[in-house]
Jmol script that loads the backbone (N, CA, C; Angstrom):
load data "model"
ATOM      1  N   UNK A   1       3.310  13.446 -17.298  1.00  0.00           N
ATOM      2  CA  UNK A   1       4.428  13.888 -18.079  1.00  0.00           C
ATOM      3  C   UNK A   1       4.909  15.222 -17.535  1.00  0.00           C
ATOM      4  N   UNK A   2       6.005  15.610 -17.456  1.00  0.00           N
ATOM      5  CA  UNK A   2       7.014  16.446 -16.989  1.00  0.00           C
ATOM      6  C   UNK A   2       6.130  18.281 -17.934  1.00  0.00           C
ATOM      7  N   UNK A   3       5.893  19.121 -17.402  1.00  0.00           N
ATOM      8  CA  UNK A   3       5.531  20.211 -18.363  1.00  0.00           C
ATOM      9  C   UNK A   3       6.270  20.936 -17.755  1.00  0.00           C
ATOM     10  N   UNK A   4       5.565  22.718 -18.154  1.00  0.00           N
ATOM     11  CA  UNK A   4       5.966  23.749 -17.826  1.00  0.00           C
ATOM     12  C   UNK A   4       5.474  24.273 -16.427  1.00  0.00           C
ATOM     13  N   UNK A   5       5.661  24.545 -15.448  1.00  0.00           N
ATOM     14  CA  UNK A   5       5.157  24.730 -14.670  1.00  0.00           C
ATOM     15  C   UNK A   5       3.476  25.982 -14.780  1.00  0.00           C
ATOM     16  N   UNK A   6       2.819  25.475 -14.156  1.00  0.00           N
ATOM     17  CA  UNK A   6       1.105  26.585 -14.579  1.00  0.00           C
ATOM     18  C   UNK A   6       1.565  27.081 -13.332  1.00  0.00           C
ATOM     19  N   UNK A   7       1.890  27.131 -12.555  1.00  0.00           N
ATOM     20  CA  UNK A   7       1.771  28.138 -11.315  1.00  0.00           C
ATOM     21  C   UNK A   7       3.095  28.561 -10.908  1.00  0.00           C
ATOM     22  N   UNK A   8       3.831  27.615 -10.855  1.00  0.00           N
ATOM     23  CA  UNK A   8       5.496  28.297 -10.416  1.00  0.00           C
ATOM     24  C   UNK A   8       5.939  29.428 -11.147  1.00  0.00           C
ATOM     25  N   UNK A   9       7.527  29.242 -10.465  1.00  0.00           N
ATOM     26  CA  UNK A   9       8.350  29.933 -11.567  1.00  0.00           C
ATOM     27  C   UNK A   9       8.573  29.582 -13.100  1.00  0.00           C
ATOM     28  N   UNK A  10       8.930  30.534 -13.954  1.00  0.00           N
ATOM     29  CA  UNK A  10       8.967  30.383 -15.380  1.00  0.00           C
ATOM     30  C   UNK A  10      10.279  29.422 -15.594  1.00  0.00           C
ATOM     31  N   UNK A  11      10.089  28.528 -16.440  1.00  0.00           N
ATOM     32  CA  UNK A  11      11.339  27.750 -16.726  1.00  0.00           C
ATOM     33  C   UNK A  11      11.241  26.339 -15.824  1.00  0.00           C
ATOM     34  N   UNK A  12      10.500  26.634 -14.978  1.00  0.00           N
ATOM     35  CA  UNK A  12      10.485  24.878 -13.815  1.00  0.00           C
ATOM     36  C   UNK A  12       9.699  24.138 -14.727  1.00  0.00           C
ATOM     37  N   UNK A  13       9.544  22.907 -14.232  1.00  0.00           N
ATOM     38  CA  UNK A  13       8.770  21.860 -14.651  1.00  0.00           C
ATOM     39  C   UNK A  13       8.302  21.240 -13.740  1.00  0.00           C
ATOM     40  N   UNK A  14       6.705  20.427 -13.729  1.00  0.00           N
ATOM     41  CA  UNK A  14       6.412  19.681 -13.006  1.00  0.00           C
ATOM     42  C   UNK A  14       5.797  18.769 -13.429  1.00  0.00           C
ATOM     43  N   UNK A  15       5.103  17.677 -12.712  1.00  0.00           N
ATOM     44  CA  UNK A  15       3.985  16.393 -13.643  1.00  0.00           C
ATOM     45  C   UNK A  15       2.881  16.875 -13.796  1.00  0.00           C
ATOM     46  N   UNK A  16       2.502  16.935 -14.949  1.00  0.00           N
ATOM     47  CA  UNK A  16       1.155  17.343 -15.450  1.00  0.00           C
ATOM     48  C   UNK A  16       0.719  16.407 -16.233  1.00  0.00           C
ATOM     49  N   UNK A  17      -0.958  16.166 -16.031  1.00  0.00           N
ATOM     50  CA  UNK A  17      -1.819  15.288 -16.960  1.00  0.00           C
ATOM     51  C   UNK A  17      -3.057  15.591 -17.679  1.00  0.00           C
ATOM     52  N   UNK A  18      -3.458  15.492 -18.798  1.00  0.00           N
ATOM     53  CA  UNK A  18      -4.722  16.214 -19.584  1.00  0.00           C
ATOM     54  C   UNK A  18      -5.866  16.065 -19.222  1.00  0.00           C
ATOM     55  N   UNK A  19      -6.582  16.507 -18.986  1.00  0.00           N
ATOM     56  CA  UNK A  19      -7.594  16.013 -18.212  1.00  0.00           C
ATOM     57  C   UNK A  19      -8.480  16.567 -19.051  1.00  0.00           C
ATOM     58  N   UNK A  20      -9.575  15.173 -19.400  1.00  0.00           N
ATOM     59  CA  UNK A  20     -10.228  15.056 -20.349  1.00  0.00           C
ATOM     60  C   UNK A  20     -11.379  16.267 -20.394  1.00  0.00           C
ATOM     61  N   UNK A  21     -11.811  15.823 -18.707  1.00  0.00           N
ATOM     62  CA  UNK A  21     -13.224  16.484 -18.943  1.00  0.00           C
ATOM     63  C   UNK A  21     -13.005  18.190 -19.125  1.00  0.00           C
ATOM     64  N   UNK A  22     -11.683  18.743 -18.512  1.00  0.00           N
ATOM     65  CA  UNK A  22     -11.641  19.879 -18.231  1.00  0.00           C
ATOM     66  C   UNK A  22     -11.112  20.466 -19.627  1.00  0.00           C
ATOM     67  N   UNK A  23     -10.801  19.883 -20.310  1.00  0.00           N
ATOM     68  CA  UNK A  23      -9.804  19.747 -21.601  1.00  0.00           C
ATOM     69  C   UNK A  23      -8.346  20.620 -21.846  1.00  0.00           C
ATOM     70  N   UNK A  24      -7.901  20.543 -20.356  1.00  0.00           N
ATOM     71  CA  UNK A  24      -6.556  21.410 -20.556  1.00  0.00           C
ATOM     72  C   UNK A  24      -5.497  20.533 -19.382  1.00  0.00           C
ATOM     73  N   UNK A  25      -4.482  20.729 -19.559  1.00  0.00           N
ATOM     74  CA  UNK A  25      -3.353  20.057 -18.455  1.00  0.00           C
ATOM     75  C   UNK A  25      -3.864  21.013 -17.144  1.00  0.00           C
ATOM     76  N   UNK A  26      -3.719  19.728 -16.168  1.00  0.00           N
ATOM     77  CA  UNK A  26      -3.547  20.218 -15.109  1.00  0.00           C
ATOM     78  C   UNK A  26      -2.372  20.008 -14.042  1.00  0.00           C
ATOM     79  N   UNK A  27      -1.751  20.518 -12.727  1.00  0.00           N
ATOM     80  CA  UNK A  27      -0.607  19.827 -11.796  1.00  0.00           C
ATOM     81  C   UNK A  27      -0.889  18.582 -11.438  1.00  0.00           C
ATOM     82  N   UNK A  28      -0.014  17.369 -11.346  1.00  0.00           N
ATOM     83  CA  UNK A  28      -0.251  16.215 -10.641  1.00  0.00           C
ATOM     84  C   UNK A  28      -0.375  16.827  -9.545  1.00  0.00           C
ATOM     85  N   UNK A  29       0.453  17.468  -9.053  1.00  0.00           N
ATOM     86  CA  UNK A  29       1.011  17.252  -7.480  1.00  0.00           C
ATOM     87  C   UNK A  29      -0.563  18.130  -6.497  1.00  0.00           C
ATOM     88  N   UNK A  30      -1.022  19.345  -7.159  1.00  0.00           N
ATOM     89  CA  UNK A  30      -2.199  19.699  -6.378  1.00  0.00           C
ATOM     90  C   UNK A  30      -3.389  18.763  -7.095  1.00  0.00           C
ATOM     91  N   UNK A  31      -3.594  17.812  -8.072  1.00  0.00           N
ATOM     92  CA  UNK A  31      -5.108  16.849  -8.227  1.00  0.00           C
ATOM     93  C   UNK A  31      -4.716  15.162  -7.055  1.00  0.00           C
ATOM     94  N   UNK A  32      -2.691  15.219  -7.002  1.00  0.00           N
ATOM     95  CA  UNK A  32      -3.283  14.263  -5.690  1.00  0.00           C
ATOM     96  C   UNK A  32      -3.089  14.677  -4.264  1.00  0.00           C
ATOM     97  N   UNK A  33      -2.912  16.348  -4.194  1.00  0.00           N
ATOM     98  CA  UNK A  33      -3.193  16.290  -2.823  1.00  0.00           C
ATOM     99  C   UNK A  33      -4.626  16.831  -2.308  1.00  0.00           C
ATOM    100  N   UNK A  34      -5.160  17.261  -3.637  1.00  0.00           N
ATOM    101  CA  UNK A  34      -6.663  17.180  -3.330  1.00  0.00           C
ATOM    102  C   UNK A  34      -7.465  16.114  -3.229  1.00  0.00           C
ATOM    103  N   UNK A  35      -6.661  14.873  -3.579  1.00  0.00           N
ATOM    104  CA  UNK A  35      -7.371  13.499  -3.848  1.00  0.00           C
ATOM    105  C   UNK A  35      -6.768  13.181  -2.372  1.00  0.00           C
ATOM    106  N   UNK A  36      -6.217  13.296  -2.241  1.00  0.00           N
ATOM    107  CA  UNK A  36      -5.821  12.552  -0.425  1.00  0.00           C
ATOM    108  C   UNK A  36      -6.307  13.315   0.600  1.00  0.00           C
ATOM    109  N   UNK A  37      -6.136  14.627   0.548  1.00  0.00           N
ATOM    110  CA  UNK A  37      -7.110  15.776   1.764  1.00  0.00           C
ATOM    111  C   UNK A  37      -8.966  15.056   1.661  1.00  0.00           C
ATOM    112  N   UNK A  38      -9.751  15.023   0.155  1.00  0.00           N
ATOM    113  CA  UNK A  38     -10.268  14.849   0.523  1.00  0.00           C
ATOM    114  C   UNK A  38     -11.097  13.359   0.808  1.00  0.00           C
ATOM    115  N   UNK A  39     -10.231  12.480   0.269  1.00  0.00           N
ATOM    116  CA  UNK A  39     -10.313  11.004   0.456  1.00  0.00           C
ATOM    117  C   UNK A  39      -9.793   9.934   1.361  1.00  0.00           C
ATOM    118  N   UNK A  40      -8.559  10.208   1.804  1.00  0.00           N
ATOM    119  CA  UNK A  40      -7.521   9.358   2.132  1.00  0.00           C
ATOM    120  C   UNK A  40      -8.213   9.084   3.835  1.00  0.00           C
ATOM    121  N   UNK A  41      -8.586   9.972   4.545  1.00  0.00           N
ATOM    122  CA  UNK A  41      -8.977   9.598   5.832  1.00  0.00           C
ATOM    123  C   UNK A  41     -10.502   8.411   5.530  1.00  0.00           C
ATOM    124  N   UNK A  42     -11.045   8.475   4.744  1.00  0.00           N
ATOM    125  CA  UNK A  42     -12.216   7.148   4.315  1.00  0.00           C
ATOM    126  C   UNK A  42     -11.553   5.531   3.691  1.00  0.00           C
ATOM    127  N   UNK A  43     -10.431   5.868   2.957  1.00  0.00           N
ATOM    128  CA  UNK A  43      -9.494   4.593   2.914  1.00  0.00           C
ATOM    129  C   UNK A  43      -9.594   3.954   4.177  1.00  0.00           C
ATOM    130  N   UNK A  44      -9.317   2.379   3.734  1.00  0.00           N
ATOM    131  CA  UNK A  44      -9.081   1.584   4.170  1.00  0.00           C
ATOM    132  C   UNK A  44      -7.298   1.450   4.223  1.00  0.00           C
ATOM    133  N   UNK A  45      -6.711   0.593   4.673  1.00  0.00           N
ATOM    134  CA  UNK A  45      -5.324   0.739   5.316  1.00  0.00           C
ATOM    135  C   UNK A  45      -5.008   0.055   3.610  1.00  0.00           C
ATOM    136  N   UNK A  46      -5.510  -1.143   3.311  1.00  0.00           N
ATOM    137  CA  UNK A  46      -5.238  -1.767   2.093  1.00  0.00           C
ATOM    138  C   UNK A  46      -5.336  -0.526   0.686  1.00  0.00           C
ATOM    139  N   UNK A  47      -6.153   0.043   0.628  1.00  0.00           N
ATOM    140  CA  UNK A  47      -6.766   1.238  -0.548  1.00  0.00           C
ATOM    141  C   UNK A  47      -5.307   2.271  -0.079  1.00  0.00           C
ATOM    142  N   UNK A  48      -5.557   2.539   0.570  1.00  0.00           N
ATOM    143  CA  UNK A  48      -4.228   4.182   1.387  1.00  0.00           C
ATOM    144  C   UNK A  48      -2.942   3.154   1.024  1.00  0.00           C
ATOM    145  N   UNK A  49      -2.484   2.293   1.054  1.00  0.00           N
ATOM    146  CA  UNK A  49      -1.083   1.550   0.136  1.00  0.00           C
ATOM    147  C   UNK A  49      -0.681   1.542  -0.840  1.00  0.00           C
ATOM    148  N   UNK A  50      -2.021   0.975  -1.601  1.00  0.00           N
ATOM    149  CA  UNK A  50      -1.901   1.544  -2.678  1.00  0.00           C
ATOM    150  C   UNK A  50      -1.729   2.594  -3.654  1.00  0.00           C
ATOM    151  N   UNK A  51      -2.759   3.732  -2.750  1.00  0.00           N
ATOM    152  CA  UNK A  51      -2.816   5.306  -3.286  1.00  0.00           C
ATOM    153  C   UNK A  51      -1.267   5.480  -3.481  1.00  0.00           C
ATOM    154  N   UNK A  52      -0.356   5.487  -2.407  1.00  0.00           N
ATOM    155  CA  UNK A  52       0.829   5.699  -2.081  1.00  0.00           C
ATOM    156  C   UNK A  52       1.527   5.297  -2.686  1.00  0.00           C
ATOM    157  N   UNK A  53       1.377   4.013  -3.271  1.00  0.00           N
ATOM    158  CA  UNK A  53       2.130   2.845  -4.407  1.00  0.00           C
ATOM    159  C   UNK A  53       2.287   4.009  -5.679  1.00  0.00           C
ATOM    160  N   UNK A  54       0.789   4.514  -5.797  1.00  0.00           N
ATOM    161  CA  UNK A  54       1.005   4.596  -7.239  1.00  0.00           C
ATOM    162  C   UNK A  54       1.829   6.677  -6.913  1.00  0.00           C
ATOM    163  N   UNK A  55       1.698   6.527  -6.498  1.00  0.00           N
ATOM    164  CA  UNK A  55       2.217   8.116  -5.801  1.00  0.00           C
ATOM    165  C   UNK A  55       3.553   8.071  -5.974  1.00  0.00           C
ATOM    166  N   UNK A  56       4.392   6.893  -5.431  1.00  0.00           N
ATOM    167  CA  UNK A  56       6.213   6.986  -5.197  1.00  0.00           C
ATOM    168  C   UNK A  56       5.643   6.423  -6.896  1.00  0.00           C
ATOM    169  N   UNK A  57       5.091   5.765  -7.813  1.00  0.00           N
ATOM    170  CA  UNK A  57       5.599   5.454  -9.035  1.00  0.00           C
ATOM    171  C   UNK A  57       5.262   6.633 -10.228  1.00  0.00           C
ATOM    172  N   UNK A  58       3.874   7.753  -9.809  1.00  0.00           N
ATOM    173  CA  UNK A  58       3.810   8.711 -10.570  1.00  0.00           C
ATOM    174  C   UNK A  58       4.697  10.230 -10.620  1.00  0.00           C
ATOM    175  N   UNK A  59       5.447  10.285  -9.689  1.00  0.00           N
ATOM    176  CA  UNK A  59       6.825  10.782  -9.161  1.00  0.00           C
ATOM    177  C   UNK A  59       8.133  10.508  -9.101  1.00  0.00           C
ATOM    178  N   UNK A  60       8.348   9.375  -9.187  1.00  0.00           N
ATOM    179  CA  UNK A  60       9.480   8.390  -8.969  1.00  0.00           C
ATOM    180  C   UNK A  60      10.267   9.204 -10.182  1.00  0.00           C
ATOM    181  N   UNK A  61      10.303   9.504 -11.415  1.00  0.00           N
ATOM    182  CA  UNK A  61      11.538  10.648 -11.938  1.00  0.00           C
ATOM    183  C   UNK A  61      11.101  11.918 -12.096  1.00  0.00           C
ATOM    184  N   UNK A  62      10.064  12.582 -11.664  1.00  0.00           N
ATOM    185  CA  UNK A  62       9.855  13.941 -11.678  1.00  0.00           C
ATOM    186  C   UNK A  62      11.452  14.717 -10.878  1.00  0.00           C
ATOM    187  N   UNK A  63      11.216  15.744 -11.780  1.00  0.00           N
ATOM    188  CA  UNK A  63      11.942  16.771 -11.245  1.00  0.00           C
ATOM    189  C   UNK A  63      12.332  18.137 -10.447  1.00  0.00           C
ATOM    190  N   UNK A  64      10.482  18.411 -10.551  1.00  0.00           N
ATOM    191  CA  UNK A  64      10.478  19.165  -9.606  1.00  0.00           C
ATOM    192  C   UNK A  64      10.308  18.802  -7.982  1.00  0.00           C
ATOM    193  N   UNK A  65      10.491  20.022  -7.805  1.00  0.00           N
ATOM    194  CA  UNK A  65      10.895  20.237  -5.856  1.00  0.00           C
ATOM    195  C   UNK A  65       9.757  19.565  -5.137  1.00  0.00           C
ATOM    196  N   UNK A  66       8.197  19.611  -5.504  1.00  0.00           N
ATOM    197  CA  UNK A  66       6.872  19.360  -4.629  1.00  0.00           C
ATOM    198  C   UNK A  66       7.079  17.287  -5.222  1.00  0.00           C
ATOM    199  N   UNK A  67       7.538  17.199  -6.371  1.00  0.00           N
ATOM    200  CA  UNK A  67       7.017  15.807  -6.490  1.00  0.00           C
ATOM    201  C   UNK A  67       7.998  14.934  -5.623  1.00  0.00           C
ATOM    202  N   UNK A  68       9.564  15.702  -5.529  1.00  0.00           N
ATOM    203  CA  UNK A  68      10.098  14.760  -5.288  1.00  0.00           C
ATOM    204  C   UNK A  68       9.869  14.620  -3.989  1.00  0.00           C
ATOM    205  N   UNK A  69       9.930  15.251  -2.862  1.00  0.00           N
ATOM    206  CA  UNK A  69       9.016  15.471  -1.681  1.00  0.00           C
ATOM    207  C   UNK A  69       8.219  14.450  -1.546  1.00  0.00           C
ATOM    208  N   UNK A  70       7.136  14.623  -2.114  1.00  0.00           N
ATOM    209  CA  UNK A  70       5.943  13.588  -2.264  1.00  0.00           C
ATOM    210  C   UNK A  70       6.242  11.955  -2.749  1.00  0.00           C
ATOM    211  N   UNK A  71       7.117  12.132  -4.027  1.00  0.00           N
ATOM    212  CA  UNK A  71       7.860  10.596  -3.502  1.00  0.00           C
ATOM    213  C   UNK A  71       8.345   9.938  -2.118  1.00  0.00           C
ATOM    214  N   UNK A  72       9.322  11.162  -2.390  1.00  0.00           N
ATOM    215  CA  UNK A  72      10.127  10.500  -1.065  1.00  0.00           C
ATOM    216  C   UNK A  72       9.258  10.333   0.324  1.00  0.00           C
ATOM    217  N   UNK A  73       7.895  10.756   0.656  1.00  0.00           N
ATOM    218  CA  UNK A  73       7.244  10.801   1.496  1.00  0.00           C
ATOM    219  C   UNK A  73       6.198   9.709   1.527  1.00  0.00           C
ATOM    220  N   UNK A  74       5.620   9.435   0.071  1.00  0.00           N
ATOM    221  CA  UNK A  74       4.797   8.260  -0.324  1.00  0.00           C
ATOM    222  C   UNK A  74       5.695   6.841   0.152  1.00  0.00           C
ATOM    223  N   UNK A  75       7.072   6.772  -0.220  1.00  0.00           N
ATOM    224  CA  UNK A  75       7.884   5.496   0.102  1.00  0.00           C
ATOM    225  C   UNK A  75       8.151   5.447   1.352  1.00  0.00           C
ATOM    226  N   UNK A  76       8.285   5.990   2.495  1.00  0.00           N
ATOM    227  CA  UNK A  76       8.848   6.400   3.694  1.00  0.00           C
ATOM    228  C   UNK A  76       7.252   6.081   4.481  1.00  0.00           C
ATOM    229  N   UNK A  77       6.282   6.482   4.082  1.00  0.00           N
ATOM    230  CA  UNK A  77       4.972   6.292   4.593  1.00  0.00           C
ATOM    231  C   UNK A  77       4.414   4.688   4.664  1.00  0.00           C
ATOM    232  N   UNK A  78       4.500   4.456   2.827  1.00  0.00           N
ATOM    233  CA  UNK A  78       4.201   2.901   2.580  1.00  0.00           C
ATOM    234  C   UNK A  78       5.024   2.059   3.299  1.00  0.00           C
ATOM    235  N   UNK A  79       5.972   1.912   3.573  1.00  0.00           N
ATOM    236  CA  UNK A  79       7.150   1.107   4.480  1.00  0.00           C
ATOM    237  C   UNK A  79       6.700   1.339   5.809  1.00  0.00           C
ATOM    238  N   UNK A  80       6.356   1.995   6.098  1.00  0.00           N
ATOM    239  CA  UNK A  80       5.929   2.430   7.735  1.00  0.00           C
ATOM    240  C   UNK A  80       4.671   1.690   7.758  1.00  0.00           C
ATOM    241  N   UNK A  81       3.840   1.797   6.916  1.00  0.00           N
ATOM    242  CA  UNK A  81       2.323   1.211   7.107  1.00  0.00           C
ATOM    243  C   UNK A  81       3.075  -0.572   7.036  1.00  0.00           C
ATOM    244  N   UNK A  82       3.495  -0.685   5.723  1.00  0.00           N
ATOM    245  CA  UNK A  82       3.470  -2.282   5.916  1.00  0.00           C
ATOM    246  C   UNK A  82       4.263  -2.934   6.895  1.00  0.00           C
ATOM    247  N   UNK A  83       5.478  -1.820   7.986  1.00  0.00           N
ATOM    248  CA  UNK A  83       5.683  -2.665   8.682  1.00  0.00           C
ATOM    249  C   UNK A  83       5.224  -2.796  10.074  1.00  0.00           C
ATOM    250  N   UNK A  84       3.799  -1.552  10.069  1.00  0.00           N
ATOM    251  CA  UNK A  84       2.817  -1.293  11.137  1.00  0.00           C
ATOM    252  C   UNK A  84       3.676  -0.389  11.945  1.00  0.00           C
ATOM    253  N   UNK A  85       4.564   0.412  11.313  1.00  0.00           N
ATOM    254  CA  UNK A  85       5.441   1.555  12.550  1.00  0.00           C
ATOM    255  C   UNK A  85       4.496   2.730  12.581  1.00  0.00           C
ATOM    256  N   UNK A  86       3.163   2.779  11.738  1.00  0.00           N
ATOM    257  CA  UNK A  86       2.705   4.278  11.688  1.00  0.00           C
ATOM    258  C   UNK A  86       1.395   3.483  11.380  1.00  0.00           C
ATOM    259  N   UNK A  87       0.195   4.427  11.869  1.00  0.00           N
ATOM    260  CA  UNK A  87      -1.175   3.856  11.373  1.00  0.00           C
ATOM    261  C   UNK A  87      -1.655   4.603  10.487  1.00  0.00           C
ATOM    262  N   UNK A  88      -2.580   4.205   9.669  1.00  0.00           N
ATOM    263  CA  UNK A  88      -3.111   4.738   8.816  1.00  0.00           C
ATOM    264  C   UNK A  88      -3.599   6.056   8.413  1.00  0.00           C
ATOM    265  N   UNK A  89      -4.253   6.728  10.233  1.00  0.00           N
ATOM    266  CA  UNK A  89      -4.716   7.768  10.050  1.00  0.00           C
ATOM    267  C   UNK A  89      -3.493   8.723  10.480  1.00  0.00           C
ATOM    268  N   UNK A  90      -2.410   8.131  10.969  1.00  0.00           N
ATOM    269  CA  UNK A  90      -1.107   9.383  10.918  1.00  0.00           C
ATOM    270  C   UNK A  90      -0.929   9.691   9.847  1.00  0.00           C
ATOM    271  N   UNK A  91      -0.440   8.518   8.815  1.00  0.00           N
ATOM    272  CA  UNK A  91       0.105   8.830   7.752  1.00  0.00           C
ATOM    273  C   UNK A  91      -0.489   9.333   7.172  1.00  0.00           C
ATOM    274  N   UNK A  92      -1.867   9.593   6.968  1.00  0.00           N
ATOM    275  CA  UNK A  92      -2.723  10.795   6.251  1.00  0.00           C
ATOM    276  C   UNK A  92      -2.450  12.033   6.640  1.00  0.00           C
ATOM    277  N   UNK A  93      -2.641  11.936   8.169  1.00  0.00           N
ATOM    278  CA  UNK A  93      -1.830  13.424   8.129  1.00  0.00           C
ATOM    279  C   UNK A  93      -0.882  14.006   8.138  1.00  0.00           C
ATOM    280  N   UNK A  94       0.157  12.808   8.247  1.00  0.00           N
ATOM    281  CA  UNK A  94       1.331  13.140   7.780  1.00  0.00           C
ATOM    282  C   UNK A  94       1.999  13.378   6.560  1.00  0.00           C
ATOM    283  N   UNK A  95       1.267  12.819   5.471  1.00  0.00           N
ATOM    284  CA  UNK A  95       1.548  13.148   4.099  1.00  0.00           C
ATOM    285  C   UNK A  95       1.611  14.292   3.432  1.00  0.00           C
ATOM    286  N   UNK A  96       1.126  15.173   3.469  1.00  0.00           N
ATOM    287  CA  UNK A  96       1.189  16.732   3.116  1.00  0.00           C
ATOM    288  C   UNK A  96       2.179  18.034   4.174  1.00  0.00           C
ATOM    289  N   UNK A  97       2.476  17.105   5.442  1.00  0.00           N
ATOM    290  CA  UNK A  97       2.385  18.159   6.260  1.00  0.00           C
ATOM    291  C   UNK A  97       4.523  18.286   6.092  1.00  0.00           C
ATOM    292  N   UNK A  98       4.539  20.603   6.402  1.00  0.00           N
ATOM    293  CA  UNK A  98       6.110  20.424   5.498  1.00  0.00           C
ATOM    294  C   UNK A  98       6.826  19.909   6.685  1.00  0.00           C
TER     295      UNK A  98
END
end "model"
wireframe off; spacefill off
backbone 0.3
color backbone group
């Protein structure tokens, strides 16, 4: 869900989700690029599609500046993998990089 930004500027918004164990909201956008830095190179090509799937759909109307990025980079990536224009381990490192 869309919040207040915890680290930006005052007044932005970004995707934030509650996270149980920690019991406070945290950023989508830094819990999945810590989930892909430190996972995504152990994916499989099938698992890394998916990640990405759900990436362009947990972004897909965010409004801030880092998600939409990351959409637009998750869809541009997944299309490349399924039509074999990019391999797996590029697009890992290509996913974060500005």
């Amino acid at each position: 869900m869309p919040g207040p930004s915890l680290k930006g500027p005052s007044a932005t918004t970004e995707m934030q989700f509650y996270c149980l164990g920690f019991g406070h909201a945290s950023e989508m956008f830094g819990f999945v690029k810590d989930v892909f830095m430190s996972c995504a190179k152990e994916w499989d090509e099938e698992t890394l599609m998916k990640e990405l799937d759900y990436v362009r759909k947990i972004f897909q109307g965010g409004e801030d500046l880092n998600g939409k990025e990351l959409h637009l980079k998750a869809d541009v990536l997944h299309t490349k993998l399924v039509t074999k224009m990019i391999s797996p381990s590029d697009a890992c490192d290509f996913i974060f990089q500005r």
